[in-house]
C-alpha positions in Angstrom: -88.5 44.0 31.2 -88.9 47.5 32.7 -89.4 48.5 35.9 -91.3 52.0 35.9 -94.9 51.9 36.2 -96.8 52.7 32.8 -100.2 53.7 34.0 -101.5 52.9 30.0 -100.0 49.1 30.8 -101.6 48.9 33.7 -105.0 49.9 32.5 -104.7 47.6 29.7 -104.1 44.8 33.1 -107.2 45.7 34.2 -109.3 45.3 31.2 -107.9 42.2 30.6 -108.4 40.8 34.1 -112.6 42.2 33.7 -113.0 41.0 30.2 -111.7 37.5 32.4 -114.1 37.9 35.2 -116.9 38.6 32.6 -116.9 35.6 31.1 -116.3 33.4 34.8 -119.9 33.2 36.1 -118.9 31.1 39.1 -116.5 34.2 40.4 -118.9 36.8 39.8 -121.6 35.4 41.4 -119.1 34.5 44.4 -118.1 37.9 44.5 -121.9 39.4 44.4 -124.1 37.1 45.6 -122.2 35.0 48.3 -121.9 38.4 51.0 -125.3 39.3 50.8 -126.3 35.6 51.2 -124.4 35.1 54.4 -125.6 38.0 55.5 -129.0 36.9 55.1 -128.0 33.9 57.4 -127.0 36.0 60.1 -130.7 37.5 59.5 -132.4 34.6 59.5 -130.1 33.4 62.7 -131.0 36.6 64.5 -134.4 37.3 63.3 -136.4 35.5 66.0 -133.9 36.6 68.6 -135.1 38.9 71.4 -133.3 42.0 71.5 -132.6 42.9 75.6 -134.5 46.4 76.3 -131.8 49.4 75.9 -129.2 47.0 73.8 -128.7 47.7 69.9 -130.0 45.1 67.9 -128.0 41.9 67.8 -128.0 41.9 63.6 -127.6 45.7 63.2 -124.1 45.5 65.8 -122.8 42.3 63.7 -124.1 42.7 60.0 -122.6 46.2 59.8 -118.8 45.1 60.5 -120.0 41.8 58.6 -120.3 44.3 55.4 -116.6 44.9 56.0 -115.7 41.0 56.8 -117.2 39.3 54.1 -116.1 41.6 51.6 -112.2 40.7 52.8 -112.3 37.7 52.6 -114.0 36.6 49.3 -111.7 39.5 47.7 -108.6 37.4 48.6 -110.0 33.7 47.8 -110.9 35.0 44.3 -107.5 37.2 44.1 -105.2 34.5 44.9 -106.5 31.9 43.1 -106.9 34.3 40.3 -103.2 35.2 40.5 -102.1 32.0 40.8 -104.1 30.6 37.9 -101.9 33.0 36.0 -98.6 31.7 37.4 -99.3 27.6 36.5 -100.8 28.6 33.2 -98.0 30.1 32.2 -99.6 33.6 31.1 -97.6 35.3 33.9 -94.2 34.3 32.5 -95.0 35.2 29.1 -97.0 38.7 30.1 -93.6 39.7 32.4 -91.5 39.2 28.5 -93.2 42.3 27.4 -92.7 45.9 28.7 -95.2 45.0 31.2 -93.5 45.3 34.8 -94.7 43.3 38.3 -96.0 46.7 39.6 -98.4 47.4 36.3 -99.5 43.5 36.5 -99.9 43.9 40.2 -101.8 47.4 39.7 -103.6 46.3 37.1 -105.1 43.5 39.0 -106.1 46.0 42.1 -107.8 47.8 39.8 -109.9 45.0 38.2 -110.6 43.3 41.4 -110.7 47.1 42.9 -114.0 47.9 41.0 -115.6 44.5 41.3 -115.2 45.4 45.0 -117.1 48.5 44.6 -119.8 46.7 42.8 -119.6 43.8 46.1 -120.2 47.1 48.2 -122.9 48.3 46.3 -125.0 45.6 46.3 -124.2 43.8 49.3 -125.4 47.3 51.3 -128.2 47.9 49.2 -129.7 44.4 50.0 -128.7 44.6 53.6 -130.6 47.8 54.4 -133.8 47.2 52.1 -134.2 43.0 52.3 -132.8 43.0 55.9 -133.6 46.5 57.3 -130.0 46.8 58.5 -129.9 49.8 60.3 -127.2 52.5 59.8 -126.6 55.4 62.3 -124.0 57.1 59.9 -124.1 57.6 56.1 -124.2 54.5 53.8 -121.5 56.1 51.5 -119.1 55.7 54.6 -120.3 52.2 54.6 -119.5 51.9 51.1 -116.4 53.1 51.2 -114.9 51.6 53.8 -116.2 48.0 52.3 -114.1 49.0 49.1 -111.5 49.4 50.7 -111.3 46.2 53.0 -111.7 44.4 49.7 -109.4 46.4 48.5 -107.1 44.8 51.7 -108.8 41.7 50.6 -107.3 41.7 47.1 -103.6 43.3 48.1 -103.6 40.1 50.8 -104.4 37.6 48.4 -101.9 39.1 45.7 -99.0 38.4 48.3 -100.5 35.1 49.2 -100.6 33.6 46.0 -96.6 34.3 45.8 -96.2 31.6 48.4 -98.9 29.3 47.3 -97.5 26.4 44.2 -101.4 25.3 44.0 -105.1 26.2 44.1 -105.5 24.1 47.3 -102.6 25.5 48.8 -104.4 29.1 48.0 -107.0 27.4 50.1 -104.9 26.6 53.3 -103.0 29.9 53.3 -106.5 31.7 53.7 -107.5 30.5 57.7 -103.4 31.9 58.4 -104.5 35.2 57.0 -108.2 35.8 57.6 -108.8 33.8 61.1 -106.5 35.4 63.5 -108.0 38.8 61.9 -111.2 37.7 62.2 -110.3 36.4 66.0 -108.8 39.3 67.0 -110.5 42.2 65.2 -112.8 43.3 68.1 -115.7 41.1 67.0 -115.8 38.4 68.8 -114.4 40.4 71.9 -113.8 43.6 72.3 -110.3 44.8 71.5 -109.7 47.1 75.0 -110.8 43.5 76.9 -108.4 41.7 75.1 -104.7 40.5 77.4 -101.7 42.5 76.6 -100.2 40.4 74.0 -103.2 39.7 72.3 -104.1 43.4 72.0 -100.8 44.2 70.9 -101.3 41.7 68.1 -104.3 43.1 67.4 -103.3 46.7 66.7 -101.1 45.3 63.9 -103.4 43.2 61.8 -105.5 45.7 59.4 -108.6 44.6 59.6 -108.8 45.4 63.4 -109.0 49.0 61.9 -111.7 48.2 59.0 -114.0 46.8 61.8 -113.4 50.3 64.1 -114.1 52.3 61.1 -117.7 50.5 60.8 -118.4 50.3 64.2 -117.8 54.3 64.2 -120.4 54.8 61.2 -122.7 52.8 63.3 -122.6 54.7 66.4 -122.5 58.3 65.1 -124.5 59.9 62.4 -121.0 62.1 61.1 -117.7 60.6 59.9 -115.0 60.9 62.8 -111.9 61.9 62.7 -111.1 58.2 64.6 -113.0 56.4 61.2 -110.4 58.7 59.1 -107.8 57.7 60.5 -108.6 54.0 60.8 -109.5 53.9 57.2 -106.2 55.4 56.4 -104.6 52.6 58.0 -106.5 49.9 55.9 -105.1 51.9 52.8 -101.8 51.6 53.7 -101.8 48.4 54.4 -103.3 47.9 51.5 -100.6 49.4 49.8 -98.2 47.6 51.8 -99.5 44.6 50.8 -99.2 45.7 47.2 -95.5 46.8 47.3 -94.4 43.2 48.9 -96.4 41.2 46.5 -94.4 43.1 43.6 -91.1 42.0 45.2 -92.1 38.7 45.8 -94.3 37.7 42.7 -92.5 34.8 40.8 -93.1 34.2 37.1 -94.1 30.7 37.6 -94.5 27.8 40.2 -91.8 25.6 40.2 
């Protein structure tokens, strides 16, 4: 088995993996239908809510980061599970006795999962701002783009998850150890800068900390900051963090 990465094999990954996803209706419609529908809870939760005079509505504040949110975390349900369908089937072990290396497999699945992502974004913002009159300061490309690539985190996360995971359910449980405390702690529930010492600290290493920044810039000012740049660029590389530690830990199969 080589170890170089052959962008052709890795290609060939991803058609595989959306020839896959094209034929599991269940997935799809997790991965296109379930964001936008939570976010039409929060909607509905909000909808009747009063709005104090001089505050930003409650729905526009939370739905925007919520595009980034939901996004993450159905990416790495479906990517783990996904992953580790591959490992107990046995279609890893035989795919890693070809030319095929961990880092093509691994890429190839980013890429799949990548552009379903993009097609998540797409349509979850598209509903949110025309069914639910979100309302965006900044441009909806920014939007966009930074919900690609918090799925993108989304995928990466549950590539590396799945490595430690010998079952479906235990797919399940690893998700609340990865997604909660980033949820927690990710300057929606609290704002970071009110957050104690430790907690802050711990804050400013989880990733999606900087995915939620990045939309909460876009909501406040009608140009992309330097600030959104650089907090996107962190979610990228974690992202590709995540990618590089999933290769070295992926096992053929579950024993």
């Amino acid at each position: 088995m080589t170890t170089a990465l052959s962008p052709r094999l890795a290609s060939a990954t991803a058609g595989r993996v959306l020839r896959q996803l094209r034929h599991d209706h269940r997935t799809v419609a997790m991965m296109l239908v379930l964001p936008s529908a939570l976010l039409g809870l929060l909607y509905l939760l909000w909808a009747e809510v009063p709005t104090p005079p001089g505050q930003p509505d409650t729905f526009d504040r939370v739905g925007l980061t919520m595009l980034g949110v939901f996004p993450f975390v159905v990416m790495f349900l479906v990517t783990s599970i996904a992953m580790l369908r591959e490992r107990t089937s046995g279609t890893l072990e035989r795919l890693l006795t070809t030319p095929l290396s961990r880092l093509d497999l691994l890429l190839g699945y980013g890429l799949a999962f990548g552009l379903a992502a993009a097609l998540q974004a797409v349509v979850t913002v598209t509903i949110a701002t025309t069914v639910y009159d979100l309302d965006v300061t900044g441009s909806l490309s920014l939007v966009v783009l930074i919900a690609v690539v918090d799925a993108a985190l989304g995928v990466a996360l549950g590539l590396l998850a799945s490595a430690f995971a010998r079952s479906e359910f235990q797919a399940v449980q690893l998700m609340p150890v990865v997604v909660l405390p980033q949820f927690f702690l990710c300057g929606l529930l609290v704002p970071r800068d009110q957050l104690t010492g430790w907690l802050q600290a711990v804050s400013d290493v989880l990733p999606l900390s900087y995915a939620v920044a990045a939309l909460q810039e876009v909501g406040a000012s009608a140009e992309a900051t330097g600030t959104m740049w650089v907090d996107v660029g962190v979610v990228a590389g974690a992202t590709l963090l995540a990618l590089g530690l999933a290769a070295a830990t992926l096992r053929r199969r579950t024993s």
